[in-house]
KOLTI-206880 format. One record per residue: residue in one letter; x, y, z of N, C-alpha, C in turn. Coordinates in Angstrom, 2 decimals. Each point is the difference from the previous one (the first is absolute). Last residue first. Example, Ala and Ser with C-alpha at 12.3 -4.5 7.8 and 13.67 -1.06 7.14 Angstrom:
! residues 2
(rec "S"; (12.85; -2.25; 7.08); (0.82; 1.19; 0.06); (-0.77; 1.09; 0.73));
(rec "A"; (0.29; -5.72; -0.07); (-0.89; 1.19; 0.00); (0.90; 1.20; 0.00));
! end
This chain:
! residues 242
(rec "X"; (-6.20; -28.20; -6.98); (1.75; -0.06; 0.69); (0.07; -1.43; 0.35));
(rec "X"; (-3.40; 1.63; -4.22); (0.16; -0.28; 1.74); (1.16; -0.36; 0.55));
(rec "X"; (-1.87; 3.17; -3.92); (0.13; -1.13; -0.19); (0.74; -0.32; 1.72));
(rec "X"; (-3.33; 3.22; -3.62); (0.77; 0.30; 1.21); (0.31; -1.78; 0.28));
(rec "X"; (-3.30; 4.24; -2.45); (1.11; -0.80; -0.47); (0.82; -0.35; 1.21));
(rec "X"; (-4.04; 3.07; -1.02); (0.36; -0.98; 0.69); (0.65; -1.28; -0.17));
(rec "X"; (0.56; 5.39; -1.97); (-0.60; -1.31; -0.45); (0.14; -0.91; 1.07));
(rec "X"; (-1.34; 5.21; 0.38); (0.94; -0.83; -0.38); (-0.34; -1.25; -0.25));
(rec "X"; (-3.31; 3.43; -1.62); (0.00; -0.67; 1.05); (1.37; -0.39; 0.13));
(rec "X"; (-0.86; 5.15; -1.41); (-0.39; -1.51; -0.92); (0.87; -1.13; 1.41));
(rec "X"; (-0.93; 3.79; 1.78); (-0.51; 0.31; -1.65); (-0.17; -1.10; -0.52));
(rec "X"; (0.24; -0.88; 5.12); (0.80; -0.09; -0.99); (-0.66; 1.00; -1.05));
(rec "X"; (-0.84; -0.17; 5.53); (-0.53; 0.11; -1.44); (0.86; 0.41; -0.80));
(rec "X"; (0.24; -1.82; 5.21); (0.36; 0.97; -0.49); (-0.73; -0.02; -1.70));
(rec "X"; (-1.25; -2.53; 4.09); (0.96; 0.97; 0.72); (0.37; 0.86; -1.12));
(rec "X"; (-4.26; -3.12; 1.27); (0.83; 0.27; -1.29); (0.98; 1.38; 0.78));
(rec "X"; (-2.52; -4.27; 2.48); (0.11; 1.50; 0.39); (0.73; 0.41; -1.78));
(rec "X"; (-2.57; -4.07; 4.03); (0.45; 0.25; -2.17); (-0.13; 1.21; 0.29));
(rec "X"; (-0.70; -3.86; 3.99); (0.33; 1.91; -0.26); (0.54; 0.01; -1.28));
(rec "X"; (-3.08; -3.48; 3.74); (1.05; 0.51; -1.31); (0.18; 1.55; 0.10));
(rec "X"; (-3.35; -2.43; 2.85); (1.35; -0.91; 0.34); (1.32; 0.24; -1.31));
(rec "X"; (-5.69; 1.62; 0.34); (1.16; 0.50; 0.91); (0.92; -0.45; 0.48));
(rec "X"; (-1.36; -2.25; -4.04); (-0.94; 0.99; 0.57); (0.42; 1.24; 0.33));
(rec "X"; (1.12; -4.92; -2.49); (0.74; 0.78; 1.47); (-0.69; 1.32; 0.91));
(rec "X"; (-1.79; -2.54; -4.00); (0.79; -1.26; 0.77); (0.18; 0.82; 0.99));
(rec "X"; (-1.68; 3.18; -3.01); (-1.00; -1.45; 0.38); (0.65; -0.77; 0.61));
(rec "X"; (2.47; 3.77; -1.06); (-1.09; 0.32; 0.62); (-0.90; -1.14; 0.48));
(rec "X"; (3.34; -0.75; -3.19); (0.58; 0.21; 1.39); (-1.15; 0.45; 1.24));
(rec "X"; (-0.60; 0.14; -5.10); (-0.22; -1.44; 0.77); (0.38; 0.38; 1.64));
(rec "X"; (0.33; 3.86; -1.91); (-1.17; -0.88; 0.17); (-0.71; -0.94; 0.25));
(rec "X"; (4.53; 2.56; -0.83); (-0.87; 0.15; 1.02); (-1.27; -0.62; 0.42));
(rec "X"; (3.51; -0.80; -3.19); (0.09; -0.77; 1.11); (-0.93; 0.65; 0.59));
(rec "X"; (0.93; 2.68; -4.19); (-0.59; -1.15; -0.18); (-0.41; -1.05; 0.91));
(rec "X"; (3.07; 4.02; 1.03); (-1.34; 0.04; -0.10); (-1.17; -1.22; -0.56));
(rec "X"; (5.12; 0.09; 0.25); (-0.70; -0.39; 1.07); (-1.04; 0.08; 0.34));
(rec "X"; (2.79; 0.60; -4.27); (0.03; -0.80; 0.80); (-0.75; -0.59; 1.26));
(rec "X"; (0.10; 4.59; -2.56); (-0.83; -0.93; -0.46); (0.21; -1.78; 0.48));
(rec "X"; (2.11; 3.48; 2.58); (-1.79; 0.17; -0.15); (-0.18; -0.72; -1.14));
(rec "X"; (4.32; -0.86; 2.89); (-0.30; 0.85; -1.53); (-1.61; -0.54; 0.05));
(rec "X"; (1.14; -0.98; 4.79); (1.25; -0.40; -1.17); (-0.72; 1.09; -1.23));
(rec "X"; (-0.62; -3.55; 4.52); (-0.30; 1.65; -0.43); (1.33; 0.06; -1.19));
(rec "X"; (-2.78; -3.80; 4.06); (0.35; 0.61; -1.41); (0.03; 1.22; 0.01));
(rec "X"; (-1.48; -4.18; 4.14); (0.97; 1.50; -0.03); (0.40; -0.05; -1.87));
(rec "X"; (-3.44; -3.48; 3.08); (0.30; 0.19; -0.91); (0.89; 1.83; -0.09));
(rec "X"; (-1.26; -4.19; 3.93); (-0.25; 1.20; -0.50); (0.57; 0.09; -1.22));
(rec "X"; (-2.29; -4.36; 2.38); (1.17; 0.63; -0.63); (-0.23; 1.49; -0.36));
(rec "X"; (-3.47; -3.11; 1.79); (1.05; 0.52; 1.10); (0.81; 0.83; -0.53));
(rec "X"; (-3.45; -2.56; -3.10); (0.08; 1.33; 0.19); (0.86; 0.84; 1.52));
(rec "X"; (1.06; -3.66; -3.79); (0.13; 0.07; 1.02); (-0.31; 1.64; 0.75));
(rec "X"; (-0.95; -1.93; -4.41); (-0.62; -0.66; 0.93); (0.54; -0.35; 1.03));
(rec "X"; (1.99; 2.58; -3.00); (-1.09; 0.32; -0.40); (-0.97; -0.67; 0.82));
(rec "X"; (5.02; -0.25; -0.69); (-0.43; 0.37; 1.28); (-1.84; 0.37; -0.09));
(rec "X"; (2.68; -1.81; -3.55); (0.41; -0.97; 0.81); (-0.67; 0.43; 1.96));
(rec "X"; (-0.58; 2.61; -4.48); (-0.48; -0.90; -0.17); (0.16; -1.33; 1.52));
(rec "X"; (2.42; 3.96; -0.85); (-0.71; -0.07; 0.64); (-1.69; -0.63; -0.33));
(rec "X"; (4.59; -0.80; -1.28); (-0.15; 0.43; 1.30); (-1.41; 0.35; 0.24));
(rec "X"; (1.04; -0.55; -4.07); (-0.38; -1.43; 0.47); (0.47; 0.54; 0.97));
(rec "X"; (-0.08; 3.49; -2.02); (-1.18; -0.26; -0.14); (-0.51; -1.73; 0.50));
(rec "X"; (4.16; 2.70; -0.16); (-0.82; 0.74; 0.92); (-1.57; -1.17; -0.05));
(rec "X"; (3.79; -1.07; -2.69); (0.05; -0.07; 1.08); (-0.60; 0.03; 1.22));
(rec "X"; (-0.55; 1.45; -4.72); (-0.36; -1.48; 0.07); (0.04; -0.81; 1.40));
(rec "X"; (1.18; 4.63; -1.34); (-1.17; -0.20; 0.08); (-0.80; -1.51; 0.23));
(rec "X"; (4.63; 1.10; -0.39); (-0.47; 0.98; 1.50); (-0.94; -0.81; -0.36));
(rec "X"; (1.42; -0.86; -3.90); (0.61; -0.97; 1.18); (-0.35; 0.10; 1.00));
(rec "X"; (-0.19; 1.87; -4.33); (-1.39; 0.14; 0.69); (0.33; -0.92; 1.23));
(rec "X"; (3.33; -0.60; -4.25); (-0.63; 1.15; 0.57); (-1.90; -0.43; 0.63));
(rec "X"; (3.64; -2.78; -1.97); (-0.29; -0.05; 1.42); (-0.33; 1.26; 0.32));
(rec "X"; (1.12; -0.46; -4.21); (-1.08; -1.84; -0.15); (0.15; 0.19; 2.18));
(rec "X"; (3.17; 3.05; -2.58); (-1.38; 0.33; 0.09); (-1.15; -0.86; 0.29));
(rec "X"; (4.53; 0.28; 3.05); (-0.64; -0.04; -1.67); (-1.03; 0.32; 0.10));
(rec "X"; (2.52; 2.01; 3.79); (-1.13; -0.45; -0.22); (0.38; -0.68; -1.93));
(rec "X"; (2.61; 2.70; 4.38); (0.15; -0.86; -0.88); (-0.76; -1.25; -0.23));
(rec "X"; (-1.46; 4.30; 1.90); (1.19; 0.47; -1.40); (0.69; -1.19; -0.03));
(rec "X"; (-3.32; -0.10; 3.02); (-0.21; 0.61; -1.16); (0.86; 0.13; -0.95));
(rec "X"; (-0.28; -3.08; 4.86); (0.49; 1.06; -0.94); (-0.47; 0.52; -1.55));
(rec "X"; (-1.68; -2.17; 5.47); (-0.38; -0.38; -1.68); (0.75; 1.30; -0.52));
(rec "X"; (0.13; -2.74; 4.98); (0.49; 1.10; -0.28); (0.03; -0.11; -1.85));
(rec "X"; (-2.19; -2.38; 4.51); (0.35; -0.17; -1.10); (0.14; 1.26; -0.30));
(rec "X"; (-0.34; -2.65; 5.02); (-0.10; 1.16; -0.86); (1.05; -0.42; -1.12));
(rec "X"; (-2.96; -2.24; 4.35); (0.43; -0.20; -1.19); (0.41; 1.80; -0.75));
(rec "X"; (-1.15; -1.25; 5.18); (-0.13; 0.99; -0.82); (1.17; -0.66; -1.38));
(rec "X"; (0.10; -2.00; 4.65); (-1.33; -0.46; -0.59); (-0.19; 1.11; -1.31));
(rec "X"; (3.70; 1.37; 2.91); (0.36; -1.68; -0.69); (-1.10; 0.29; -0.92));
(rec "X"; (-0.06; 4.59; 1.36); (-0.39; -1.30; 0.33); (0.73; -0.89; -0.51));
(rec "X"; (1.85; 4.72; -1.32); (-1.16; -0.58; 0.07); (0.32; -1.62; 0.49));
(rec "X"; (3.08; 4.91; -1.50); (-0.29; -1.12; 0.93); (-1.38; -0.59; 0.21));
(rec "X"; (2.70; 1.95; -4.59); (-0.59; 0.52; 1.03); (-0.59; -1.12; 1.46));
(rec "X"; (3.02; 1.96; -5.32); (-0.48; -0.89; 0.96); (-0.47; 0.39; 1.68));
(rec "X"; (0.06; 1.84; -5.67); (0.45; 0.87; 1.53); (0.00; -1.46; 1.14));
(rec "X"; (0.80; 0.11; -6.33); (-0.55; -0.36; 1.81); (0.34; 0.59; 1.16));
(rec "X"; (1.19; 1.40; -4.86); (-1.16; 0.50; 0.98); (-0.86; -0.84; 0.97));
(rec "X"; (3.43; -1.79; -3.02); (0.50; 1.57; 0.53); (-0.52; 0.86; 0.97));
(rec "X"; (-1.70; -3.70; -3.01); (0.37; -0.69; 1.08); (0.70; 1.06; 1.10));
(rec "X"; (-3.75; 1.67; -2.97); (1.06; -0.94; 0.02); (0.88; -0.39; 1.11));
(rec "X"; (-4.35; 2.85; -0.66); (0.41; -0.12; -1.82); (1.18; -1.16; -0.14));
(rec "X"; (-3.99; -0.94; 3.23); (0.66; 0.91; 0.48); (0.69; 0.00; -1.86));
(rec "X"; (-4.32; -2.57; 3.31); (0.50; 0.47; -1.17); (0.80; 1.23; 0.09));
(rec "X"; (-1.64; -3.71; 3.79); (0.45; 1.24; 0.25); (0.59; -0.06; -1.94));
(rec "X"; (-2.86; -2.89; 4.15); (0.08; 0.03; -1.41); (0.69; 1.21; -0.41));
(rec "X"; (-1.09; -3.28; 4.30); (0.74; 1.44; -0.64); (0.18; -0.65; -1.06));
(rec "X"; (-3.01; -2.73; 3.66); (0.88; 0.18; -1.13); (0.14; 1.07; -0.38));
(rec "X"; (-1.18; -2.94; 5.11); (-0.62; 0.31; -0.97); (1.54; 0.43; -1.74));
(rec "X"; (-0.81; -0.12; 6.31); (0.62; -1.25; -1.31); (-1.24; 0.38; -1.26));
(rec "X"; (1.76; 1.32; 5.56); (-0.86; -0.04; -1.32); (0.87; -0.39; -0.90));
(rec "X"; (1.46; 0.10; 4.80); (-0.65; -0.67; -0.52); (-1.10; 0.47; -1.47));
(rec "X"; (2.75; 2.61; 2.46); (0.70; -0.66; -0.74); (-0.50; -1.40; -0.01));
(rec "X"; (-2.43; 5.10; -0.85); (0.42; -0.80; 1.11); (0.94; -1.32; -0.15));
(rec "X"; (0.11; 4.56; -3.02); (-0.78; -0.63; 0.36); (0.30; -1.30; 1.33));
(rec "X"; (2.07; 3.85; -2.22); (-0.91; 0.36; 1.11); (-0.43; -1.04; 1.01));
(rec "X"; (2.78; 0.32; -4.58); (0.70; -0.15; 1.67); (-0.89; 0.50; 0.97));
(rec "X"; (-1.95; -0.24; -4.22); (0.44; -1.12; 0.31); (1.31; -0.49; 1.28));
(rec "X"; (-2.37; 4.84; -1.44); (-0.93; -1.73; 0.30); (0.50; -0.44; 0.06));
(rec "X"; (2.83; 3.11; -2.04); (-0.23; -0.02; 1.97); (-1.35; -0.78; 0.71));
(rec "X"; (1.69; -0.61; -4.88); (0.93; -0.75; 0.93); (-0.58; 0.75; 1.56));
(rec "X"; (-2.92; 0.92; -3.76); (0.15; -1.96; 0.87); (0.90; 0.23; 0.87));
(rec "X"; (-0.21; 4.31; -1.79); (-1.17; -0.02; 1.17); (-0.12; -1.65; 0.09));
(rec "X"; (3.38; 1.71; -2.71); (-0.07; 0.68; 1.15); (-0.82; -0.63; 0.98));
(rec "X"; (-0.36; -1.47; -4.47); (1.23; -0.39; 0.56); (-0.31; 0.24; 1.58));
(rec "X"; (-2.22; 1.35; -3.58); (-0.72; -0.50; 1.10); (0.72; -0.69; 1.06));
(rec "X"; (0.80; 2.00; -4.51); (0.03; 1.18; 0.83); (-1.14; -0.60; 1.40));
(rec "X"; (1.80; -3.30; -3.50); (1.27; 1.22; 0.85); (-0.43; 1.22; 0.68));
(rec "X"; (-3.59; -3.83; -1.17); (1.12; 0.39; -0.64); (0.82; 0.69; 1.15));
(rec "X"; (-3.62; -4.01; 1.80); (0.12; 1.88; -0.83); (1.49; -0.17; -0.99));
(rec "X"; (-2.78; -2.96; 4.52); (0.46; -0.45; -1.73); (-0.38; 1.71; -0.46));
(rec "X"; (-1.32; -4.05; 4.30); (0.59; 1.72; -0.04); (0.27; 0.16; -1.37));
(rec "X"; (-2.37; -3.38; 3.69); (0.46; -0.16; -1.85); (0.01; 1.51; 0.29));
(rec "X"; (-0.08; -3.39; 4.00); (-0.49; 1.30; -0.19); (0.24; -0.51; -1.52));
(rec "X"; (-2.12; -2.33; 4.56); (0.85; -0.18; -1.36); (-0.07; 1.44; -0.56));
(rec "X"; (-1.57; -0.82; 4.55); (0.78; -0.90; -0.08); (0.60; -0.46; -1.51));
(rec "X"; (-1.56; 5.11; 2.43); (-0.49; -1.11; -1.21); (0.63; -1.23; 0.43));
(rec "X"; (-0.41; 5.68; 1.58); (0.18; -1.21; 0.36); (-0.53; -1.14; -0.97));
(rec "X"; (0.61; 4.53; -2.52); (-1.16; -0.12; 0.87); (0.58; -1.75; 0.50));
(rec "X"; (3.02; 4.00; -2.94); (-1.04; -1.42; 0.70); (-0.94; -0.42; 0.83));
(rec "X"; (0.95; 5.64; -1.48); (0.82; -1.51; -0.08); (-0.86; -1.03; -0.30));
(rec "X"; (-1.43; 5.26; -1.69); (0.23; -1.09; 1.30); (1.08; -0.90; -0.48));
(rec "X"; (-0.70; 5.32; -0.59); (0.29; -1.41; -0.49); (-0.10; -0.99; 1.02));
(rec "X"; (1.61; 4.97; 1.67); (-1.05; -0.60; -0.83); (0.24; -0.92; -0.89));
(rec "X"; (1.85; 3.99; 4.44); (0.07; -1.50; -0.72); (-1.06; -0.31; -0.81));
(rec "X"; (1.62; 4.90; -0.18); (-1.07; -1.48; 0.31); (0.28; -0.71; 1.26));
(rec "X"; (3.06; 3.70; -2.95); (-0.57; 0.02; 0.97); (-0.89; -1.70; -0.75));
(rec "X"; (4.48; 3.52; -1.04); (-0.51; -1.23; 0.02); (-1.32; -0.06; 0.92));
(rec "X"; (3.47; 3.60; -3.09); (-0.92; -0.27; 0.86); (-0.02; -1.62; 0.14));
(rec "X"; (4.87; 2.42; -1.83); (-1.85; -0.47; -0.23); (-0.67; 0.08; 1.23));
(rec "X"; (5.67; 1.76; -1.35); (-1.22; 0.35; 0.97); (-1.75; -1.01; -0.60));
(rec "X"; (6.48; 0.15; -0.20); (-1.39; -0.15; -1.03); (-1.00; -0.31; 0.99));
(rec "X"; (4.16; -0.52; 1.66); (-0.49; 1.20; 0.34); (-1.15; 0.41; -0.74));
(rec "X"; (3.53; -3.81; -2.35); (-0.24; 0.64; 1.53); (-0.01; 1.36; 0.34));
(rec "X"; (-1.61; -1.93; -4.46); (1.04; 0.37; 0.30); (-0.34; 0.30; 1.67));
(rec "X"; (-1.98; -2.10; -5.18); (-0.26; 0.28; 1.63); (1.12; 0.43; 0.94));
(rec "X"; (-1.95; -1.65; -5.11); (0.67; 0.97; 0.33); (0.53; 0.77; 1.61));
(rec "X"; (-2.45; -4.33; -1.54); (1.24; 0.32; -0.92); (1.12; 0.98; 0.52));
(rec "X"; (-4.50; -0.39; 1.89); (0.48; -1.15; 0.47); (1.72; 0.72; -0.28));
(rec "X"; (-3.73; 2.14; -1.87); (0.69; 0.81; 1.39); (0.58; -1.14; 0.34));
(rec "X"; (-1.70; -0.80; -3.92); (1.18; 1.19; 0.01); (0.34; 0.29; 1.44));
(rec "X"; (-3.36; -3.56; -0.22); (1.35; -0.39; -0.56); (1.03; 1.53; -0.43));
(rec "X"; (-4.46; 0.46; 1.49); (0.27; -0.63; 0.86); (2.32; -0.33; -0.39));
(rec "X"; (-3.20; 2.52; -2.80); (0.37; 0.73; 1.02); (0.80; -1.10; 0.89));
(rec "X"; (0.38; -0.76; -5.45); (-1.24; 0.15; 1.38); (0.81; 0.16; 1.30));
(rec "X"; (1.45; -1.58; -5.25); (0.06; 0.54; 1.22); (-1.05; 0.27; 0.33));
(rec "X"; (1.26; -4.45; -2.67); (-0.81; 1.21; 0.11); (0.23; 0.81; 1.23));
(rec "X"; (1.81; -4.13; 0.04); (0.75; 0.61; -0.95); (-0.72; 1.60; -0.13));
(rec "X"; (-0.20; -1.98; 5.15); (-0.55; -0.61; -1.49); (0.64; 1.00; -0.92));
(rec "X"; (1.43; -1.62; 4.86); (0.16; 0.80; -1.01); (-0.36; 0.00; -1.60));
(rec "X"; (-1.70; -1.27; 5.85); (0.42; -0.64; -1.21); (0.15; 1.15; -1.23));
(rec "X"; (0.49; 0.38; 5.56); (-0.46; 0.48; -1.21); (0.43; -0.60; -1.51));
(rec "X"; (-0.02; -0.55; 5.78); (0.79; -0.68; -1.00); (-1.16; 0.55; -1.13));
(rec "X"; (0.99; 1.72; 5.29); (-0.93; -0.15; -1.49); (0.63; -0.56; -0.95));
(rec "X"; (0.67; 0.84; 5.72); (0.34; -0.24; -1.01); (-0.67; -0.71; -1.16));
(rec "X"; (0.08; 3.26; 4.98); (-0.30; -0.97; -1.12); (0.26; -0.28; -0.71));
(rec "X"; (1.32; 2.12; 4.85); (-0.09; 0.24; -1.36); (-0.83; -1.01; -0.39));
(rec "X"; (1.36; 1.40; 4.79); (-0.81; 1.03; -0.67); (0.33; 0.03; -1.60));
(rec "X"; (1.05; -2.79; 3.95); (1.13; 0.90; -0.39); (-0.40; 1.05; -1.00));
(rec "X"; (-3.05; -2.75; 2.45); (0.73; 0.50; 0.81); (1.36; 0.63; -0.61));
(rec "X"; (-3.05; -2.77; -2.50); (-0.59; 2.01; 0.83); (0.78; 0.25; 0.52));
(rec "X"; (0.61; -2.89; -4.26); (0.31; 0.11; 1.25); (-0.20; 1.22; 0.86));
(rec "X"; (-1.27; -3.35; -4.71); (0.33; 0.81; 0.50); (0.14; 0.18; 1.54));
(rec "X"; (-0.29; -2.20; -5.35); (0.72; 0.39; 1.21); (-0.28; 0.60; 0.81));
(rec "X"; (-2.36; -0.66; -4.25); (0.73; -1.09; 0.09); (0.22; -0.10; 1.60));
(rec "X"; (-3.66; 2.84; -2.23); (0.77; -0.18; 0.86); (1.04; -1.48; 0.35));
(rec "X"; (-3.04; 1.99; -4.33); (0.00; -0.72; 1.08); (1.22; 0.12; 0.89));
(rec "X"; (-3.11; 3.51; -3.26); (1.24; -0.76; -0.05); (-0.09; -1.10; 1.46));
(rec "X"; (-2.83; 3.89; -4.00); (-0.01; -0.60; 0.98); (0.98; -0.95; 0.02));
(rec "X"; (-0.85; 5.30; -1.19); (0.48; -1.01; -0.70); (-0.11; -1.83; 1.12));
(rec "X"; (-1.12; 5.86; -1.57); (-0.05; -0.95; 1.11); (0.21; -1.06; -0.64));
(rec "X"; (1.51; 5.23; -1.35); (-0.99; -1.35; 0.17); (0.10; -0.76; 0.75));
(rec "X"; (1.25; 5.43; -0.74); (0.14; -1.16; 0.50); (-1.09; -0.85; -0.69));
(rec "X"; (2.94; 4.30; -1.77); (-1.01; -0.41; 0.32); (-0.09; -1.47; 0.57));
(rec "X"; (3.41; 3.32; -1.80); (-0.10; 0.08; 1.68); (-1.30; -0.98; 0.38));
(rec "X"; (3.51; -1.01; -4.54); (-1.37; 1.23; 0.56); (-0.11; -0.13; 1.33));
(rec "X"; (3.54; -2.60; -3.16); (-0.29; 1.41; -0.14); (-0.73; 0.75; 0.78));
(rec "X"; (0.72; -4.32; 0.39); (1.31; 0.52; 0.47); (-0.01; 0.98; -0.10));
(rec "X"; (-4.90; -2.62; 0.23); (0.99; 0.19; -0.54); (1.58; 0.91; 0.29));
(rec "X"; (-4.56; -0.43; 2.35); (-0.18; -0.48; -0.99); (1.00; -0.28; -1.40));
(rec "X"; (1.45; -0.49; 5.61); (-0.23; 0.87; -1.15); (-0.78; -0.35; -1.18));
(rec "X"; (-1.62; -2.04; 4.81); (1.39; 0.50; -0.83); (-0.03; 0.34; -1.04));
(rec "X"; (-2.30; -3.00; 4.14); (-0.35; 1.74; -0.02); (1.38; 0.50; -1.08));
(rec "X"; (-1.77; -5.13; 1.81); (0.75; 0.42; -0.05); (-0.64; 1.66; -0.71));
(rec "X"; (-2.39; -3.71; 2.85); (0.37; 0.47; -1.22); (1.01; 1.01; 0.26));
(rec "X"; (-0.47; -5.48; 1.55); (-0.41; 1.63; 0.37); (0.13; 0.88; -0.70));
(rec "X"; (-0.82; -5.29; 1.31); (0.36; 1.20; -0.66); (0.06; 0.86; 0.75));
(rec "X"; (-1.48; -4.61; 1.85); (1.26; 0.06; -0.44); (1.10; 1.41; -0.57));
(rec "X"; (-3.77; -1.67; 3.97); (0.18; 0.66; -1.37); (1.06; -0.09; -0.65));
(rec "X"; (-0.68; -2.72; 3.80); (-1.13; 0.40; -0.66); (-0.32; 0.66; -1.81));
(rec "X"; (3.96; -0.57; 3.07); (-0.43; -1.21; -1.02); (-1.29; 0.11; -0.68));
(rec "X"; (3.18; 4.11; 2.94); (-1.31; -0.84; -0.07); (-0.20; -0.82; -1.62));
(rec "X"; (2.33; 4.22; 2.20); (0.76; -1.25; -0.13); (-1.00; -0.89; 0.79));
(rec "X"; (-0.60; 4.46; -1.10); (0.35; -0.53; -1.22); (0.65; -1.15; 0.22));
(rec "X"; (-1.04; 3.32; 3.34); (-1.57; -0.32; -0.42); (0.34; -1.16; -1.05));
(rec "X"; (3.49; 1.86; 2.20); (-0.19; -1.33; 0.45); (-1.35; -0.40; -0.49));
(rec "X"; (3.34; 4.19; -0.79); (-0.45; -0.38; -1.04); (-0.93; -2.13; 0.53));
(rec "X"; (2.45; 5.18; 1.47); (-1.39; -0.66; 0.42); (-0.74; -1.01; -1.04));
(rec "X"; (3.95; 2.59; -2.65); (-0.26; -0.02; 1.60); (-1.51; -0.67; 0.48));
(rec "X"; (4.37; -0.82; -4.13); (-1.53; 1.11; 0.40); (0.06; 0.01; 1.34));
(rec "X"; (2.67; -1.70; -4.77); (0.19; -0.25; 1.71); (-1.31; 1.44; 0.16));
(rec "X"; (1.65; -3.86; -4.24); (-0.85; 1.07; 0.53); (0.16; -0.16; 1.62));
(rec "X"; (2.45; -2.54; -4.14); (-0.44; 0.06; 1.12); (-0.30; 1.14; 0.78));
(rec "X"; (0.00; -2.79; -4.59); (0.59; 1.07; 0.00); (-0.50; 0.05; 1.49));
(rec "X"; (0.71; -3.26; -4.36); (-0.13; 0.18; 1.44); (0.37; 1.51; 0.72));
(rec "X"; (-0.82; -2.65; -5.45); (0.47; 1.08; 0.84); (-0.06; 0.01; 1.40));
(rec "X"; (-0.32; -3.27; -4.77); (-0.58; 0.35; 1.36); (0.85; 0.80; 0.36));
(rec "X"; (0.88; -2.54; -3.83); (-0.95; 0.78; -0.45); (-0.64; 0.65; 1.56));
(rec "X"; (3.48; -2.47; -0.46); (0.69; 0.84; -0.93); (-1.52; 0.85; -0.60));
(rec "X"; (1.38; -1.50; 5.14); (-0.45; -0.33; -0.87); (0.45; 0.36; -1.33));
(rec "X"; (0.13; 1.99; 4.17); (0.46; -1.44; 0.11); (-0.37; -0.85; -1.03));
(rec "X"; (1.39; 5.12; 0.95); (-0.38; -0.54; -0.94); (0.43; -1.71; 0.07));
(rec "X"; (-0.65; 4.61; 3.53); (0.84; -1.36; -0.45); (-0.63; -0.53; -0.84));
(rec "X"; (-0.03; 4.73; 3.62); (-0.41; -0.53; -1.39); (0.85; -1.28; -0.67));
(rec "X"; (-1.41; 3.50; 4.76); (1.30; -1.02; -0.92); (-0.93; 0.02; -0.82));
(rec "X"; (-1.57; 2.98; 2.82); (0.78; -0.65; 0.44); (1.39; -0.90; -0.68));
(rec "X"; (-4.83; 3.85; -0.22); (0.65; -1.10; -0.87); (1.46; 0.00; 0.91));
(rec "X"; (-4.81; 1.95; 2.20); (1.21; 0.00; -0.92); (0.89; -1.27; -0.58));
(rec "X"; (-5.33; 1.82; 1.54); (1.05; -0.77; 0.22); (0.90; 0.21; -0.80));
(rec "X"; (-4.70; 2.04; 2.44); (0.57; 0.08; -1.34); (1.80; -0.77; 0.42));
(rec "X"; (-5.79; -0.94; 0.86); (1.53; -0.10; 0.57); (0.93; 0.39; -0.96));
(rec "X"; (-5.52; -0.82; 1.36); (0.72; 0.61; -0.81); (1.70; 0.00; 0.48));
(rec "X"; (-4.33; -1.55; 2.30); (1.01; -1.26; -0.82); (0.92; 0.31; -1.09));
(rec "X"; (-3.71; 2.44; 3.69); (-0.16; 0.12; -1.80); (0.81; -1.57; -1.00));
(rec "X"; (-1.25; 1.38; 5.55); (1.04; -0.30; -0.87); (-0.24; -0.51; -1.27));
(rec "X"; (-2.49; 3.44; 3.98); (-0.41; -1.28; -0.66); (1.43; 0.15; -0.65));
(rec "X"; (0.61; 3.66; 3.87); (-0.91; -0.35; -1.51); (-0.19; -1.70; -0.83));
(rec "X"; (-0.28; 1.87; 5.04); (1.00; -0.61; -0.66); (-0.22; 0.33; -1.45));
(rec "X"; (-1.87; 3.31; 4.17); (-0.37; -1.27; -0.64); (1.06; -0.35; -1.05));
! end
């Protein structure tokens, strides 16, 4: 008898490219890896050091930008926050032949829509832009994407019908701080009585946790508010439009 497939995979490091001045790409090669090339899900978790020092593992969750079974890799774009943490030392520090786990698939996507609204920071980057080259080329809807600067645009292929705004932080006065927030919030003001439209967020838990609720009442099962990472102290939603 076969044994069942766990979704465990241990993968090696391939390259490493810093496309960004705050992103890392690093491309993982494995084997039997076709369970993971699905829209469905977008994640997967990653299996890696609790640090450079210790043998001990964590888990860490990441979106699959790239990937290709038949040549047997993937590719992770890891945002590099100032604070260390596992995810971003093993990004940083990564060297071809560097060993992690990966297994799942997990996370959802989009769910079919004739309007979408997508909208995160930089560590959601990953998971709009492979939504938004997913999607069919008739949709039409809005990207909202908060990032620290103009440095840290990744561009990415999406729909004609797909508006996208790109809100910088770092060159914000102060009389335009809360700009994301002001953004996010007449978006989706504008889609609130269109219940066809799907709703896609994720971003810093105190940012996105507040959306769950309403979101719950307009959209139901047609959203997704996800908090991807938790500040100490909140950054500032500061951010001014390309």
């Amino acid at each position: 008898m076969t044994a069942p497939d766990d979704g465990l995979r241990m993968m090696r490091v391939s390259a490493s490219t810093r496309i960004a001045p705050r992103m890392q790409r690093l491309r993982l090669e494995g084997e039997a890896l076709e369970r993971f090339d699905t829209t469905a899900n977008l994640h997967v978790r990653l299996h890696l050091p609790a640090s450079p020092a210790t043998a001990a593992v964590v888990t860490r969750y990441y979106t699959i930008r790239h990937i290709d079974t038949a040549a047997g890799w993937v590719d992770i774009d890891f945002v590099l926050h100032e604070a260390p943490g596992p995810g971003g030392d093993f990004a940083r520090l990564a060297k071809v032949g560097d060993i992690c786990g990966m297994s799942g698939p997990c996370g959802l996507g989009a769910k079919p829509a004739p309007f979408y609204l997508l909208a995160g920071d930089e560590t959601a980057l990953p998971a709009i832009a492979r939504i938004a080259e997913t999607l069919p080329v008739q949709a039409r809807g809005k990207i909202i994407l908060e990032i620290g600067g103009r440095e840290d645009q990744i561009d990415f292929r999406h729909p004609a019908g797909i508006a996208v705004s790109w809100l910088y932080r770092g060159e914000t006065a102060v009389e335009e701080q809360g700009l994301f927030t002001k953004n996010l919030a007449q978006a989706l003001a504008e889609v609130e009585s269109r219940r066809d439209s799907f709703v896609w967020i994720a971003g810093e838990y105190s940012a996105v946790m507040p959306l769950r609720t309403p979101l719950k009442r307009s959209h139901a099962k047609r959203s997704l508010c996800v908090p991807y990472w938790r500040a100490e102290g909140r950054f500032s939603q500061t951010s001014s439009v390309s």
